[in-house]
C-alpha positions in Angstrom: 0.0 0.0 0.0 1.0 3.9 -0.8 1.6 6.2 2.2 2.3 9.5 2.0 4.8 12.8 2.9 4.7 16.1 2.1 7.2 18.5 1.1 6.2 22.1 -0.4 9.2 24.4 -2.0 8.5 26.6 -4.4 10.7 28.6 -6.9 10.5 31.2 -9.4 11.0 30.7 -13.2 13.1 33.4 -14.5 15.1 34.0 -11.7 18.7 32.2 -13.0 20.1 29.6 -10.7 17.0 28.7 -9.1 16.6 25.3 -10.6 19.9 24.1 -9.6 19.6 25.8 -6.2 17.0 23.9 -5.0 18.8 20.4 -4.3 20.0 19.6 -0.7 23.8 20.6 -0.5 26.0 18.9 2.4 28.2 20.5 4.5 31.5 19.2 3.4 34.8 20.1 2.8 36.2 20.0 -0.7 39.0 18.2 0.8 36.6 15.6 2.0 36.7 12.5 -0.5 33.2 11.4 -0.9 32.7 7.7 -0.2 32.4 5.1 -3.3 29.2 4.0 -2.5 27.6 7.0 -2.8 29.1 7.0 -6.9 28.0 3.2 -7.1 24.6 3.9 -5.8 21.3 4.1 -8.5 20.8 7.1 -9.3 17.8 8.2 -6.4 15.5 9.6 -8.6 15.1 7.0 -12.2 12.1 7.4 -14.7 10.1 10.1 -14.8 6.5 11.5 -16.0 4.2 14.2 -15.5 0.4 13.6 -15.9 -2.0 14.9 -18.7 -2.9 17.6 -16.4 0.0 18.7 -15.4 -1.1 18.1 -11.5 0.9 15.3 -11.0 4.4 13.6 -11.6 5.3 10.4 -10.9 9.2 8.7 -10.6 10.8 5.5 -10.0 13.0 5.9 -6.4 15.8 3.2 -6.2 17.9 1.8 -4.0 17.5 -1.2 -2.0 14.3 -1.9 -3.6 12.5 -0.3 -6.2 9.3 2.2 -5.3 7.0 4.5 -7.3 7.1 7.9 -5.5 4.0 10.5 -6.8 4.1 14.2 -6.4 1.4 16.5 -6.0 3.2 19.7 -7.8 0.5 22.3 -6.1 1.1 20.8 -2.2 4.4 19.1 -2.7 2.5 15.8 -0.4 4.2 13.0 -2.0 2.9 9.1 -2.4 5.0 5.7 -1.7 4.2 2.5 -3.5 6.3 -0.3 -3.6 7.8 -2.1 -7.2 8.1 -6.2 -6.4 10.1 -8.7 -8.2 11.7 -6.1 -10.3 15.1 -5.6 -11.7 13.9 -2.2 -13.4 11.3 -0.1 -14.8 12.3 0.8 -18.7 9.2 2.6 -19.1 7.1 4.6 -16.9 4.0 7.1 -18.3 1.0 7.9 -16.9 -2.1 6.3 -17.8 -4.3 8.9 -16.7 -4.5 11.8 -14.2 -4.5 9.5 -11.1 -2.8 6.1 -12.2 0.3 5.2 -14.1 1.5 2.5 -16.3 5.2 0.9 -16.1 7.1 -2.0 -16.9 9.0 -4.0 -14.9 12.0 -6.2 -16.3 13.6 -9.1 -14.6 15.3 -12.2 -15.2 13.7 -15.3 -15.5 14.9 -19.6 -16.4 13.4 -21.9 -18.5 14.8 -24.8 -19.5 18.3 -23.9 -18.8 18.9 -20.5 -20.1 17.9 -16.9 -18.8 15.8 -14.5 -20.3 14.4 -10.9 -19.3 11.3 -10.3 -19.5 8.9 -7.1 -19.4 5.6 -7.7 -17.6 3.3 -4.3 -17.9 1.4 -2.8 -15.2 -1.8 -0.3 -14.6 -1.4 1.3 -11.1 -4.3 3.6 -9.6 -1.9 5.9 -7.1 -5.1 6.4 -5.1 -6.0 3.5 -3.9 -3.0 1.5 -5.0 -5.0 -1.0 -7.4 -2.7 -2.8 -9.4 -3.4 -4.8 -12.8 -1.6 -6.6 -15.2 -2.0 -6.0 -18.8 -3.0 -9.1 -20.7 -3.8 -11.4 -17.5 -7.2 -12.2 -18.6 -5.8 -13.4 -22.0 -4.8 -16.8 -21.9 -3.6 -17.1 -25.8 -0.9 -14.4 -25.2 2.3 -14.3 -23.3 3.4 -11.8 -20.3 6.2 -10.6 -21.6 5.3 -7.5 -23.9 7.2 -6.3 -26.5 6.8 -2.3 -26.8 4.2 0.3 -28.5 3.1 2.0 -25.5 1.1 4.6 -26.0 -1.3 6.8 -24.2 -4.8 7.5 -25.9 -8.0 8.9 -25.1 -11.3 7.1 -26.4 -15.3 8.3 -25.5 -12.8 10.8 -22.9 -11.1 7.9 -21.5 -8.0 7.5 -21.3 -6.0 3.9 -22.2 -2.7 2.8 -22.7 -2.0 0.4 -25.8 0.7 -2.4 -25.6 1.5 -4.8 -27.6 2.4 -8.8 -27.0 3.2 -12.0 -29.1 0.1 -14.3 -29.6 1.8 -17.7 -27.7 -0.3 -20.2 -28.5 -0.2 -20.3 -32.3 1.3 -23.0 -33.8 4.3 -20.9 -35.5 4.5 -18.6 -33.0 8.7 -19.0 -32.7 8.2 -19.0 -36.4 5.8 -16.2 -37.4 5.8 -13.5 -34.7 2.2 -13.3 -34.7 1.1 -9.8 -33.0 -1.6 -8.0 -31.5 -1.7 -4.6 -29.9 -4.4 -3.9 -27.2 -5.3 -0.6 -25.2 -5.6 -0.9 -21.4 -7.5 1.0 -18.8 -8.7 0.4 -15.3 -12.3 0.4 -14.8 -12.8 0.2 -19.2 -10.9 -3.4 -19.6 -9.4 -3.6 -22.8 -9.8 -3.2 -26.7 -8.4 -4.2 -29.7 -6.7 -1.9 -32.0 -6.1 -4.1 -34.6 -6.0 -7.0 -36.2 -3.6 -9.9 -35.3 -0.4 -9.6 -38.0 2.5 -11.6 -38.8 6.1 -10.4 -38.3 5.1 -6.7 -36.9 8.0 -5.0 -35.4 6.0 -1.5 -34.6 3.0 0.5 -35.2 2.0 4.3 -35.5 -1.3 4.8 -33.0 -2.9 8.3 -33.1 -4.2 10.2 -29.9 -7.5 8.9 -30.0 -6.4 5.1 -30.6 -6.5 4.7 -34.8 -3.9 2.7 -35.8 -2.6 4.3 -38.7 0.4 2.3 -40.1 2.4 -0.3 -39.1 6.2 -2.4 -39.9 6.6 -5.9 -40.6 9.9 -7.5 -41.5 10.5 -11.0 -42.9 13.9 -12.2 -41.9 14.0 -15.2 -44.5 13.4 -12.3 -47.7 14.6 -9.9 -45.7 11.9 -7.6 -46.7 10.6 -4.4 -44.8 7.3 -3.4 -45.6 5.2 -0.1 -44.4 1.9 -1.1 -44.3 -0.9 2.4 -44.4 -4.4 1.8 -43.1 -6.8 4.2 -45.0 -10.6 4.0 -45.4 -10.4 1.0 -47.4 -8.4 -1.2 -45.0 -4.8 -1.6 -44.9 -2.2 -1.3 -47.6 1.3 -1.5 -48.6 3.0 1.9 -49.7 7.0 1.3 -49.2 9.0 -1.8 -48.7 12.4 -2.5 -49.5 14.8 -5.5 -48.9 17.3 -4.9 -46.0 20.3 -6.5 -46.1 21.3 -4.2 -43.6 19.6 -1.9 -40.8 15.9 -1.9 -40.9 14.2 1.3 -41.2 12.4 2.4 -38.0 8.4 3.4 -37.6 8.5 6.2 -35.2 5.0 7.3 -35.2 2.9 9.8 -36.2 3.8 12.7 -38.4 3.0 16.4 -37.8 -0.1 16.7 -39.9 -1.3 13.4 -38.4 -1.5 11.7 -41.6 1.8 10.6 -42.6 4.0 8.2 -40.5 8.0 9.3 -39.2 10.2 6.8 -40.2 14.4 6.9 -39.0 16.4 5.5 -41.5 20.0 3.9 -41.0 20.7 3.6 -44.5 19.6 4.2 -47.6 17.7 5.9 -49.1 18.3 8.2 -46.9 21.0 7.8 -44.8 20.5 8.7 -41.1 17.8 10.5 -41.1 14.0 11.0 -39.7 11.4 11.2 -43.1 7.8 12.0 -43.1 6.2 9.3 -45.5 2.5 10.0 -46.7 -0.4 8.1 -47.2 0.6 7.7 -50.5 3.9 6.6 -50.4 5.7 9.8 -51.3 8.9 10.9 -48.4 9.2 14.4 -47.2 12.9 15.9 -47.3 14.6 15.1 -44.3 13.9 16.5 -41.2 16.8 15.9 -39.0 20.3 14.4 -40.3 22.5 14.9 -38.2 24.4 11.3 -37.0 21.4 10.1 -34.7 22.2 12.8 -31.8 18.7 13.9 -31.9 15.4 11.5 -31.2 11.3 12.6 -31.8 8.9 14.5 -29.2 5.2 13.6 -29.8 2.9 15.8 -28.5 1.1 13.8 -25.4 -2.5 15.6 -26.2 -2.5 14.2 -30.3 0.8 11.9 -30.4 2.1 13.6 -33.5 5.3 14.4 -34.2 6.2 18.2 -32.6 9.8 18.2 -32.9 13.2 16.9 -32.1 14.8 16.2 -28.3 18.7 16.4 -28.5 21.7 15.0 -26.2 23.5 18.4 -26.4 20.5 20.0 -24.5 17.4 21.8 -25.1 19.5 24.8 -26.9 19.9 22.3 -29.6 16.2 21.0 -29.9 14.0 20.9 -32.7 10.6 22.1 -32.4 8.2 22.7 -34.4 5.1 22.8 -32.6 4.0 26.4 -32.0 3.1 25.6 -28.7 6.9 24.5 -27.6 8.2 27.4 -29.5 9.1 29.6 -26.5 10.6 26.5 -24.4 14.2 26.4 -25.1 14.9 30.2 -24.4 12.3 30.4 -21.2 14.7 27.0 -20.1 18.0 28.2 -21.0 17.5 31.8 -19.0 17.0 30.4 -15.5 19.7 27.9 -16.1 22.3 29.5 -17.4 25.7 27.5 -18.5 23.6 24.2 -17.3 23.0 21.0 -19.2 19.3 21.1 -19.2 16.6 18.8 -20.9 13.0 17.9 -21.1 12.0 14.7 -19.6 8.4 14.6 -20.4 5.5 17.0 -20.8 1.8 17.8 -20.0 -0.6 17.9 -22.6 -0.3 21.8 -22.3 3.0 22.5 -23.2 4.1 25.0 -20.9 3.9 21.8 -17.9 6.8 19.7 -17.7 9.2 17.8 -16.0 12.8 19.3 -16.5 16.6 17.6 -16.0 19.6 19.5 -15.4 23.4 19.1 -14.6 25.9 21.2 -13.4 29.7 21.1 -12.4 27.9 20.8 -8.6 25.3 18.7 -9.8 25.3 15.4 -11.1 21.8 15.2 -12.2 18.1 16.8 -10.7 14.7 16.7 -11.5 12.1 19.8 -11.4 8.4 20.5 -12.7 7.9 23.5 -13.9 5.3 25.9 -15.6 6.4 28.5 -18.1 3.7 30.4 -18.0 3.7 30.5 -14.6 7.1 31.0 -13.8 6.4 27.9 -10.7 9.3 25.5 -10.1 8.1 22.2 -7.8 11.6 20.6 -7.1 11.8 16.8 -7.2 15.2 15.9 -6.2 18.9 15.1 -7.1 19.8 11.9 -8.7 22.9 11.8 -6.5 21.8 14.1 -3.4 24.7 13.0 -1.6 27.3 14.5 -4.2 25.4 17.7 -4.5 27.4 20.5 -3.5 30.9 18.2 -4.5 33.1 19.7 -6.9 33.0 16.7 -9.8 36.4 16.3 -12.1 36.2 18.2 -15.3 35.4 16.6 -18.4 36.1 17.5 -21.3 36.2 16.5 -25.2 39.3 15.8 -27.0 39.6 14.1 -30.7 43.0 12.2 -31.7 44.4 10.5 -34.7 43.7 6.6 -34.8 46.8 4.5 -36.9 45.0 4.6 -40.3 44.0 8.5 -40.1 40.3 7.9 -38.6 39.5 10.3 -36.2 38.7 9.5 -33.1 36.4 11.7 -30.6 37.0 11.0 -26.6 35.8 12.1 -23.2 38.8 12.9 -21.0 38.1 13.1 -17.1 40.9 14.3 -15.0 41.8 13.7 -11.5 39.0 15.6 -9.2 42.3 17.0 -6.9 44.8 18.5 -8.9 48.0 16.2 -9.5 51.3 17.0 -11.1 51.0 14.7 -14.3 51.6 12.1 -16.2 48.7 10.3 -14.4 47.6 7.1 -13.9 45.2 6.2 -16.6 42.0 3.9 -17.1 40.9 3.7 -20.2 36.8 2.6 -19.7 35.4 1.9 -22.6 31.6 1.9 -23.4 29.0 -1.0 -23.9 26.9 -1.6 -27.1 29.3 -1.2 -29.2 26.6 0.9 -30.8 26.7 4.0 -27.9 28.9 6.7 -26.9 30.2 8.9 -24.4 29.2 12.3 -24.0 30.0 15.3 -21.6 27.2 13.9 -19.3 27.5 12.8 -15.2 29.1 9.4 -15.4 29.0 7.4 -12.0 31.7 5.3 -12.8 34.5 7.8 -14.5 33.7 10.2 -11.4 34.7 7.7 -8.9 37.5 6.3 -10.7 38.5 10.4 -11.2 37.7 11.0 -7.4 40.4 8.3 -6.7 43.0 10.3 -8.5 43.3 8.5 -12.2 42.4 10.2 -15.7 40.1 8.5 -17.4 39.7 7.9 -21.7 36.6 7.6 -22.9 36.6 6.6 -26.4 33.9 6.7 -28.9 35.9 3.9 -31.3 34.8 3.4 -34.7 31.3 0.9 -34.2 29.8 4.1 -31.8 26.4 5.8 -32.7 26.6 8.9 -32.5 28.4 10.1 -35.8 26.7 8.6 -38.6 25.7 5.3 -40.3 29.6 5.5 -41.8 31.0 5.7 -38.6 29.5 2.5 -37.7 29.8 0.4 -40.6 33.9 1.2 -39.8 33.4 -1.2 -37.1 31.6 -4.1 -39.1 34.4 -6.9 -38.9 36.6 -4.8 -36.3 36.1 -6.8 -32.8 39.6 -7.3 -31.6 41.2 -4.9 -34.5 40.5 -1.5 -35.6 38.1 -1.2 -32.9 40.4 -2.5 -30.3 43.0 -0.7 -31.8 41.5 2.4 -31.7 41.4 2.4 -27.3 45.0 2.4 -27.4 45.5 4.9 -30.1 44.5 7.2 -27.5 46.6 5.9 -24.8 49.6 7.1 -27.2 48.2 10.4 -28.2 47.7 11.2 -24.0 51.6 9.7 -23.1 52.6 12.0 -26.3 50.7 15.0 -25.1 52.2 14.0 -21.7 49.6 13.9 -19.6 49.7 9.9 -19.2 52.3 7.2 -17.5 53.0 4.9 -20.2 53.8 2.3 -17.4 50.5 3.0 -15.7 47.9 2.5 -17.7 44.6 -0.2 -17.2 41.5 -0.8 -19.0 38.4 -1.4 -18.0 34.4 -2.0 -19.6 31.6 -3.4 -19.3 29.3 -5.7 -21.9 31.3 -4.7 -25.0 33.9 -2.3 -22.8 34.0 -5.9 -21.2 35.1 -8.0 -24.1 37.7 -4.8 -25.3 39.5 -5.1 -21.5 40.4 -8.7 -21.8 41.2 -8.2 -25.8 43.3 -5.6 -24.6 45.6 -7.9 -22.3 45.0 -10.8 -25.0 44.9 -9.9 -28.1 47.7 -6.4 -27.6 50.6 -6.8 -25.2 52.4 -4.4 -23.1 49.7 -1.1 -23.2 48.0 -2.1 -20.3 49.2 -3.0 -16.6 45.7 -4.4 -15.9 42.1 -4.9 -17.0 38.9 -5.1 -15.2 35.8 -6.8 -17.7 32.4 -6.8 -16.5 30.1 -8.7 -18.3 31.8 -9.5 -21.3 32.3 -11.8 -24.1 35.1 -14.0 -23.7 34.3 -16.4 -26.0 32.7 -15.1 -29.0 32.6 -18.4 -31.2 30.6 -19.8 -28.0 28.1 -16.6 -27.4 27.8 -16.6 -31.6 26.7 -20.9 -31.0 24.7 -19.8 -27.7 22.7 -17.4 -30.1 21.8 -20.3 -32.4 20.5 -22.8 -29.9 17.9 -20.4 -28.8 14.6 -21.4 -30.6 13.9 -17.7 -31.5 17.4 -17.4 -33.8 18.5 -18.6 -36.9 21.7 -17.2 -39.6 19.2 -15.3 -41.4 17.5 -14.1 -38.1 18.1 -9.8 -38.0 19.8 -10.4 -35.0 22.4 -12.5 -35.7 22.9 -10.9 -38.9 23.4 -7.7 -36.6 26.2 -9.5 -34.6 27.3 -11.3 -37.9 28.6 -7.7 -39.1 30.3 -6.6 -36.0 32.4 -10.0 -35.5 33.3 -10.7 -39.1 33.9 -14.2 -40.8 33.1 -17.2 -38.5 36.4 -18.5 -39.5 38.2 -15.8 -37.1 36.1 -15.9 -34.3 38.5 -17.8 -32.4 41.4 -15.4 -33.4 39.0 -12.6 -31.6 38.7 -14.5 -28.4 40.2 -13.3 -25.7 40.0 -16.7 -24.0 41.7 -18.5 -26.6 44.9 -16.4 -26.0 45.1 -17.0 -22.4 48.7 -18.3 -22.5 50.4 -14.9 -23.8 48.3 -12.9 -21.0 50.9 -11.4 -18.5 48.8 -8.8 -17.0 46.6 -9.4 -13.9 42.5 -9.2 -14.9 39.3 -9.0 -13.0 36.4 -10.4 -13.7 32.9 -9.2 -12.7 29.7 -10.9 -13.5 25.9 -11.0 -13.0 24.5 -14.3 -12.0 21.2 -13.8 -13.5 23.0 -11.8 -16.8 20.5 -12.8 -19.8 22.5 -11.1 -22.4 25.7 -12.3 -22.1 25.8 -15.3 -20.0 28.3 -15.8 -16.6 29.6 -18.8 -18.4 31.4 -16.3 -20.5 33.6 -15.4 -17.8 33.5 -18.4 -16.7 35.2 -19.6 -19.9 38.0 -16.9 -19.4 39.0 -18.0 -15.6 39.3 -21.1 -16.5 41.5 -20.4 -19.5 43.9 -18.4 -17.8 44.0 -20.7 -14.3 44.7 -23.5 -16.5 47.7 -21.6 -18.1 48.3 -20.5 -14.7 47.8 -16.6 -15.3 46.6 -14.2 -12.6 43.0 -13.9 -12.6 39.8 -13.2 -10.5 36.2 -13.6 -10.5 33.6 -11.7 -8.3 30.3 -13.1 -9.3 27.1 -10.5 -8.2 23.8 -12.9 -6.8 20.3 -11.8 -8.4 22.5 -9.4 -10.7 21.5 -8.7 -14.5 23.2 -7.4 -17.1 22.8 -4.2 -16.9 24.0 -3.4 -13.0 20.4 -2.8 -12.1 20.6 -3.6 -8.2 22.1 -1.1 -5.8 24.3 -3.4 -3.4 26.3 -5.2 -6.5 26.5 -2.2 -8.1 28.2 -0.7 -5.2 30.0 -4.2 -4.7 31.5 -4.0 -8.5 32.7 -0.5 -7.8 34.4 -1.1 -5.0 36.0 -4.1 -6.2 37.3 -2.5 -9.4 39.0 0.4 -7.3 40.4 -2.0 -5.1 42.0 -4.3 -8.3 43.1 -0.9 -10.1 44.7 0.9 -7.1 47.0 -2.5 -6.2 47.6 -3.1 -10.1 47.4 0.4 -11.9 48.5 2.6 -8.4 47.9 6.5 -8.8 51.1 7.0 -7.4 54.4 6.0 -9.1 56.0 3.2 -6.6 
């Protein structure tokens, strides 16, 4: 059951500073280093979303458990309920003005292998009624698979999902599909009919489904089906040997459909297609930094969102026009962003960071000038003075340029430095000039640390990612310590002092840095990586869902290269040239890449008698989604580094 607080303090719009003023600031001197765990912990404040009416917001609170705080932005008085048997909550909106609808993620077994799995729930914050989308349908599973939307019908209001029909004979076959909107107190309706291979649909604000995507993966054809007042039919498809094109939703007019291509025919960028089957000229193409706003009253398209900030957002709906400037003027020199909006325009939910501030939350009203503040992600680093960050670009060997995040000791230390390079996940993400936990620790504990976006990142282009098809354990890898000689050149870092560390993909590049390169690093920490990637490839295959012509193997195909290396990339099949000492962190319950993959690497290297640990997290994931082993892999990683990789020059 909910239970309730109240806190009331109010700010006034304009006045500059007074959004990053409001979060609690602890008495501490800068002298002071701030504990680990307080990096390592979730961030305290996760998803978060404001309700049509603007009255309410609602935000995931984590920690040792998960809970579902709501906020009454007029009083301040704020509501508890608690999140079970969850490892997250990707998705959080609200389903009307006084209940919300999230998902909660968690690993489950069958027959010997781990998956995660989505469940979708309706919560009244009132009187703390909770429902589970699709329970009372038998013929479909509980593990939903996306197009949440919220609609209003007859001046209710749903929210649609969608979900595999699991009882159909060909279901691992087919992919046979059905999307449904949900309400409490209206059950549920169809919005269309069952289909075979949909990957999304576009919904409108009152619930007409106007197009949807379906994609073969044995012709490899993409199709964009229109629904018009003759029923449904095709007006683009194209075969995709490559990336598949991307339904976004609904256009600006409400007719035509936004579609993100990858490729061609045209190349990274967000397209308008209309009913029939002509494209707009692009929109936004600018190497995938920028993603869609829908407006929440009609869910068409009202402009672009990008990671530089809201100076750099798109907007073309009138009614956001004035949002950028009325944000940037009480925020001055702040990272600022919109997290989600009312259906009026002027009520949202607002994030900003500073070089105080490693993240906050804060409703506001433009029109108003009203500021409701809703916390700090980290409250306890509030008021610490984080390590500069900055962006540097350097030369990779065969001319590539290379852009990088470059964090410096928090305390000022006569150089060269100690340096970890810590490389990203994906491989398709990238590093930006935004709060990272696990660079500021490392940074608090005196290293520099890389952050390179290698050729295989998002970020710059469809060209800049296709460099990386067929570079695991080459260019890719070879572009990390590319900029390990452009910082010893530059002399800012000890050549002799230098680790490596990652996780998921970062993983796999800190033991191919010990394995497949010698003498650049004096250690390597891998969390969560592929080891083995002739075994993970095989693992992929065995799952019923998979075959070679299945997009996502195809996807990983690209990345790895030619089956007939795969072994040659392996870290673990090198273990007997590996000199330097490596850590090994792993989730029990990871369902993406399996613990048996670092499993495979300790035994490798005990058998060749190389040094090597293993700290293995209980009820962990993938994704480092519990607080305690979160904190656990932190501290562990500082403690390896700082006895293998000191800060100091012994």
């Amino acid at each position: 059951m909910g239970h309730n607080t109240r806190l009331s303090r109010r700010s006034v719009l304009g006045q500059t500073g007074a959004f990053l003023a409001f979060s609690p600031v602890l008495a501490r001197a800068e002298e002071t280093l701030p504990p680990l765990a307080e990096f390592g912990k979730l961030p305290a404040i996760g998803k978060v979303a404001i309700s049509p009416d603007g009255k309410r917001v609602a935000f995931v609170s984590q920690g040792d458990g998960l809970r579902l705080v709501e906020v009454d932005v007029e009083t301040g008085a704020r509501t508890y309920t608690d999140i079970p048997h969850a490892n997250g909550v990707p998705v959080l909106i609200w389903a009307s003005n006084t209940s919300v609808f999230y998902t909660a993620s968690r690993t489950e077994k069958s027959m010997g292998r781990r998956y995660e799995t989505w469940a979708g729930y309706l919560l009244n914050i009132r009187t703390s009624k909770r429902y589970r989308v699709y329970t009372e349908m038998p013929e479909y599973g509980m593990n939903l698979v996306g197009d949440f939307h919220r609609i209003r019908r007859n001046g209710a209001y749903y929210i649609t999902a969608s979900n595999f029909r699991v009882t159909a004979a060909n279901y691992l076959v087919d992919y046979i599909t059905s999307i449904y909107a949900f309400a409490l107190g209206h059950g549920a309706i169809r919005l269309d009919e069952d289909g075979r291979r949909i990957v999304d649909w576009a919904v409108t604000g009152d619930g007409k489904v106007l197009a949807r995507s379906e994609f073969d993966d044995d012709t490899r054809l993409w199709t964009l089906r229109y629904k018009g007042d003759r029923g449904w039919r095709v007006i683009y498809s194209r075969k995709c040997d490559g990336e598949l094109p991307s339904l976004k939703g609904v256009g600006r007019d409400g007719r035509s459909v936004l579609i993100y291509f990858r490729e061609e025919p045209f190349i990274d960028s967000y397209v308008e297609l209309r009913p029939n089957g002509t494209f707009s000229a692009p929109l936004v193409s600018n190497r995938s930094r920028h993603s869609p706003i829908f407006s929440p009253a009609t869910n068409r398209l009202a402009g672009f969102a990008s990671t530089s900030g809201i100076a750099d957002y798109i907007l073309y709906d009138p009614a956001y026009a004035a949002v950028p400037q009325k944000l940037a003027s009480f925020a001055a020199g702040a990272y600022v962003e919109i997290s989600d909006v009312a259906e009026a325009a002027t009520q949202m939910v607002v994030y900003t960071e500073a070089s105080r501030q490693p993240g906050a939350y804060a409703a506001i009203n433009t029109d108003t000038g009203q500021i409701m503040p809703l916390g700090s992600s980290y409250p306890n680093l509030s008021g610490v003075q984080l390590a500069p960050k900055s962006r540097i670009t350097y030369a990779a060997g065969d001319g590539l340029m290379i852009e990088a995040m470059l964090t410096k000791p928090a305390r000022s230390v006569a150089g060269p430095h100690a340096l970890v390079v810590l490389v990203h996940g994906g491989p398709e993400s990238y590093d930006d000039e935004r709060f990272d936990w696990m660079a500021q620790a490392l940074a608090s504990r005196g290293y520099m640390v890389l952050q390179p976006n290698y050729r295989g990142s998002s970020g710059y282009g469809h060209d800049f990612v296709a460099r990386g098809y067929g570079e695991w354990g080459r260019k890719m890898q070879t572009d990390l310590s590319d900029g390990v000689r452009y910082l010893v050149d530059q002399g800012l870092a000890d050549p002799g002092r230098v680790a490596i560390a990652g996780s998921s993909y970062g993983g796999y590049a800190a033991m191919a840095g010990i394995g497949l390169q010698s003498g650049v690093y004096a250690c390597a920490v891998a969390i969560s990586g592929i080891s083995d990637v002739r075994a993970y490839m095989a693992g992929m295959l065995r799952d019923a869902r998979y075959n070679r012509s299945h997009r996502t193997f195809v996807y990983w195909s690209r990345f790895v290269g030619p089956e007939a290396d795969w072994n040659a990339i392996s870290p673990a099949t090198h273990a007997a040239g590996i000199t330097a000492p490596l850590l090994l962190i792993h989730g029990q319950d990871d369902a993406v890449v399996g613990v048996e993959q670092s499993y495979r690497m300790r035994d490798a290297l005990n058998a060749q008698g190389k040094p090597v640990e293993l700290v293995q997290l209980s009820d962990e994931d993938h994704y480092l989604s519990k607080e305690p082993t979160r904190i656990q892999t932190l501290e562990a990683m500082v403690a390896f580094l700082l006895k293998h990789n000191p800060v100091e020059r012994r």
